[in-house]
C-alpha positions in Angstrom: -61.4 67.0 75.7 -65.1 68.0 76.3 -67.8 65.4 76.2 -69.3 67.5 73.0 -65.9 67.7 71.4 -65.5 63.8 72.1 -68.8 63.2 70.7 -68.0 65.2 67.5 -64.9 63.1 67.1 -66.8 60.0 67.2 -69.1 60.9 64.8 -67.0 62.9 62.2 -65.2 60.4 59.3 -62.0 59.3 60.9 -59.1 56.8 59.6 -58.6 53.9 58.9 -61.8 54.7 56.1 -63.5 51.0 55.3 -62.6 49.5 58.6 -66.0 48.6 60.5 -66.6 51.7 63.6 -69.3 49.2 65.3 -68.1 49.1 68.8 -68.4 45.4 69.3 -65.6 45.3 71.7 -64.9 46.1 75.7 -61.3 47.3 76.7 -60.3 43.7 77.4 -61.1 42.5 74.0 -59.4 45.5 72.7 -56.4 44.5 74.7 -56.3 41.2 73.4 -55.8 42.6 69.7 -53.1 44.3 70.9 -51.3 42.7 72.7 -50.7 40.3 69.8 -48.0 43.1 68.9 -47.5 44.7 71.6 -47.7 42.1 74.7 -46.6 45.1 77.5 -50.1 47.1 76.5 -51.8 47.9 79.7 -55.9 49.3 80.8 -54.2 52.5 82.1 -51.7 53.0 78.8 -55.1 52.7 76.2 -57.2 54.9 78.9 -53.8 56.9 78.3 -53.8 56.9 74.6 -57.4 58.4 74.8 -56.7 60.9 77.0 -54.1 62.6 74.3 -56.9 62.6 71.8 -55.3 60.0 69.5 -59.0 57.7 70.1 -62.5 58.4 70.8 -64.4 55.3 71.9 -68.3 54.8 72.3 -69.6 54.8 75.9 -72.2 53.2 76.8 -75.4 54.6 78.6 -73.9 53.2 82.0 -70.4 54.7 80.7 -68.2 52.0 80.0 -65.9 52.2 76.8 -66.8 49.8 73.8 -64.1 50.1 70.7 -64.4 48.7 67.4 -61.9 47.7 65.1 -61.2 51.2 63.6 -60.8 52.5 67.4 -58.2 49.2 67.7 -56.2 50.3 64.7 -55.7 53.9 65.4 -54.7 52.9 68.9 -51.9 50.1 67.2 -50.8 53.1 64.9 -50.1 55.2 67.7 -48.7 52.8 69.6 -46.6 51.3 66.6 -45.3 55.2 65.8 -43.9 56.0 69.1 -42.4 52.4 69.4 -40.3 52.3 65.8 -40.1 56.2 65.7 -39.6 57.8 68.9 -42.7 60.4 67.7 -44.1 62.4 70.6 -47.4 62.3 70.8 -48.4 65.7 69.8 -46.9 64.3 66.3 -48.9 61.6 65.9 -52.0 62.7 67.0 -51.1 65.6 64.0 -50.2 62.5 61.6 -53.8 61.1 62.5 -55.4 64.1 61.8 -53.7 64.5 58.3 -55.1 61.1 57.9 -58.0 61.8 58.9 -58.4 65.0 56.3 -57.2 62.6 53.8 -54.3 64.8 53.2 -51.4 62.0 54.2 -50.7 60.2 51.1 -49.3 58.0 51.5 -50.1 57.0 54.8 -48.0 57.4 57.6 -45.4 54.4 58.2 -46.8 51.7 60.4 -50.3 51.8 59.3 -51.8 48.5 58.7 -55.8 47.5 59.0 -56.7 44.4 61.0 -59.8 42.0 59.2 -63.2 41.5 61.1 -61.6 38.5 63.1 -58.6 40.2 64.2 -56.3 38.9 62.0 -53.6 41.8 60.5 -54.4 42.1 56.5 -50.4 43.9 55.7 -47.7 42.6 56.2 -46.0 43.1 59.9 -43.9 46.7 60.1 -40.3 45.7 61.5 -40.2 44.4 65.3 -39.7 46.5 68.6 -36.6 44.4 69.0 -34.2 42.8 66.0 -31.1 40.5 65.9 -27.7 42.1 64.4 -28.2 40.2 61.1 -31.8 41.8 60.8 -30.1 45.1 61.5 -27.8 44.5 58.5 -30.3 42.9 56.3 -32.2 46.3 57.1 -29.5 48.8 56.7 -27.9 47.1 53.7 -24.8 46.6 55.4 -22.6 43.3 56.4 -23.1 41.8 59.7 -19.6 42.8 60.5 -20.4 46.4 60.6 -22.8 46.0 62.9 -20.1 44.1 65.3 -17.9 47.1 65.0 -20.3 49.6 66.2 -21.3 47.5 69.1 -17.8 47.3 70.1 -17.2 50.6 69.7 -20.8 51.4 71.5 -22.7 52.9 69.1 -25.2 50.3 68.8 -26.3 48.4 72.4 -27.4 45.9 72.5 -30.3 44.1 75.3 -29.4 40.8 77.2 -30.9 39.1 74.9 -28.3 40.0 72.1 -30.9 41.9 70.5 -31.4 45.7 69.0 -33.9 48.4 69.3 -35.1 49.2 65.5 -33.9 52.8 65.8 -30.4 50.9 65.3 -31.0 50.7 61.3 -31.0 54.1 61.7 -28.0 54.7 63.0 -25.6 52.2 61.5 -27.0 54.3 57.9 -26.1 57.9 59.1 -22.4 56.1 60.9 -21.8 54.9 57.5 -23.0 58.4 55.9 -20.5 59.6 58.2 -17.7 57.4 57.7 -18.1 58.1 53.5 -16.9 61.8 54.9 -13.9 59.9 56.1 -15.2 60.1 59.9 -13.9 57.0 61.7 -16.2 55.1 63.8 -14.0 56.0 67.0 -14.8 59.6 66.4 -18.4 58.7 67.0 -17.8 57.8 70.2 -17.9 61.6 71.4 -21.7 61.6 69.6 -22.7 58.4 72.4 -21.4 60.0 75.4 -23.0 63.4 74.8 -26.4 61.6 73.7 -26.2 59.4 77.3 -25.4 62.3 78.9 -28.3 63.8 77.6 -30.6 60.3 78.5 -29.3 60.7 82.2 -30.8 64.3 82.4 -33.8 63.0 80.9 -34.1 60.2 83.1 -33.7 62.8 86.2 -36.4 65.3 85.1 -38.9 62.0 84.5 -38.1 60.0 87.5 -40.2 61.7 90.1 -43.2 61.4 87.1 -42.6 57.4 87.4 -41.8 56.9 91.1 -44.9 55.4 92.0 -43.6 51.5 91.5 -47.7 50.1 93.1 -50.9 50.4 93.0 -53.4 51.3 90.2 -51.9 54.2 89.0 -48.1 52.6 88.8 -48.9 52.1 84.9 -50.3 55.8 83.9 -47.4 56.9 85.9 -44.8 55.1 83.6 -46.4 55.9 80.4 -47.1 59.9 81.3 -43.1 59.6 81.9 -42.5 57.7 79.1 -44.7 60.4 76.9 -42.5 63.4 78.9 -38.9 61.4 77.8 -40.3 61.5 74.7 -41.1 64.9 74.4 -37.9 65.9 75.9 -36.1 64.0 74.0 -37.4 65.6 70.7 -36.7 69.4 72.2 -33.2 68.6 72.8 -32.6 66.7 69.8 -33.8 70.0 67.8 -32.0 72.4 70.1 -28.7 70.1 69.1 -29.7 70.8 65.2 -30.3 74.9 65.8 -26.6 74.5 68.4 -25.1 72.8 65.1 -26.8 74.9 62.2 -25.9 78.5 64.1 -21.8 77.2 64.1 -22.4 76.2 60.8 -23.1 79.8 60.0 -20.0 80.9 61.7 -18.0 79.6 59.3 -19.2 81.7 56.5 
C-alpha cells in the first residue's frame, strides 16, 4: 500500500463507527490490549496485520506507529476471524471493508468494541481452545458424542485435553451425517484424506517458516501461517467442485 493510499485509509470513516480513532497508543500499549485475548500476539504479527491492509495506524513525524482504540479493535477482529474461522485474509480484509461501507448487517461474527480503558463492552466470542463439555454445550450434543468421535479421531484433542473451536463444527455436520445413516467409522476415510492434505500443506509452508531465530523468526511463522491458510481454503473448494462435478454424474 502507497503512503497516499495509507493516508486516504486513515482518514476515510472506517469500523468500528463510535469507537474513539485518537491514536493515544504505541505498539506496546497496543499489544497489551491484545494480548489480553490473544497472549501469542507478537510486534512482527500486528506490523503483519498492517501490511495486508486489514489496519492503517497514524505515524508520527519521526515515523513511529501510534494506534488508537478503533486501530486495536479492527486488529482483534482480524485476529479473532482467522483464529475461530480459519478465514484467509483476503476474506477478512473484504469482511472489513463491507463494514466499513456499512453494508455488513449484521456485523461479522467476532466483532466486539473495547471501552476507553480497555475493558471489552460484549460479551467474550467462544475461546481459541474449549473442553469436551463446552464442545457439547456448543453443539447441542451429549458429552458422550464428543468421546466417540475422539476415539474414532474425528475430533483431536491438545495435551491439555482440550479442543480447537472448529470442533463444534464438526461434531454438527458428523451428526448431519450420521441422520443420513453414515456411521461415525465411515468418517474416518474424511480424517485421513484431510491429514493427508495438512501434510502437503505443511511441506509447501515449511521452507516459508524455517527461520526458527532472529528478528524475523515471527513474520516468518505468520506469512506461513497466512499461506496454510490460504491453501487450505483453495483445496477445501477444489474438494467441493471434485464433489459437486460426480454429483452431476449421477444424473
Amino acid at each position: 500500500m502507497s503512503s497516499s493510499a495509507a493516508r486516504e485509509q486513515a482518514d476515510a470513516p472506517a469500523w468500528p463507527f463510535g469507537v474513539s480513532r485518537t491514536p493515544t497508543m504505541n505498539i506496546s500499549g497496543a499489544l497489551s490490549v491484545l494480548k489480553r485475548e490473544f497472549p501469542a500476539i507478537s510486534v512482527s504479527k500486528v506490523r503483519f496485520l498492517e501490511d495486508q491492509g486489514l489496519v492503517c495506524p497514524h505515524r508520527t513525524p519521526s515515523g513511529y506507529r501510534r494506534y488508537s482504540l478503533a486501530d486495536v479493535e479492527r486488529l482483534r477482529f482480524a485476529l479473532a476471524a482467522q483464529r475461530d474461522s480459519f478465514l484467509p485474509w483476503k476474506v477478512i480484509r473484504e469482511r472489513l471493508a463491507e463494514l466499513d461501507a456499512g453494508g455488513a448487517d449484521p456485523p461479522a461474527p467476532g466483532a466486539r468494541v473495547i471501552s476507553e480503558d480497555g475493558e471489552i463492552l460484549a460479551d467474550p466470542s467462544p475461546p481459541g481452545r474449549l473442553t469436551a463439555d463446552q464442545v457439547a454445550r456448543a453443539a447441542g450434543c451429549d458429552p458422550e458424542r464428543v468421546a466417540s468421535l475422539t476415539s474414532t479421531g474425528l475430533l483431536v484433542a491438545d495435551a491439555a485435553g482440550k479442543f480447537p473451536a472448529r470442533s463444534v463444527e464438526i461434531v454438527r455436520f458428523a451428526d448431519e451425517l450420521a441422520a443420513h445413516g453414515i456411521d461415525d467409522r465411515h468418517l474416518r476415510a474424511l480424517r485421513s484424506a484431510a491429514d493427508r492434505q495438512l501434510d502437503l500443506v505443511e511441506q509447501i509452508v515449511a521452507p516459508v517458516r524455517s527461520q526458527r531465530t532472529g528478528p524475523s523468526a515471527s513474520g516468518s511463522r505468520a506469512k506461513a501461517h497466512a499461506m496454510a491458510t490460504e491453501l487450505t481454503a483453495t483445496m477445501t473448494s477444489l474438494h467441493t467442485a471434485l464433489l459437486g462435478a460426480g454429483v452431476d454424474r449421477m444424473e
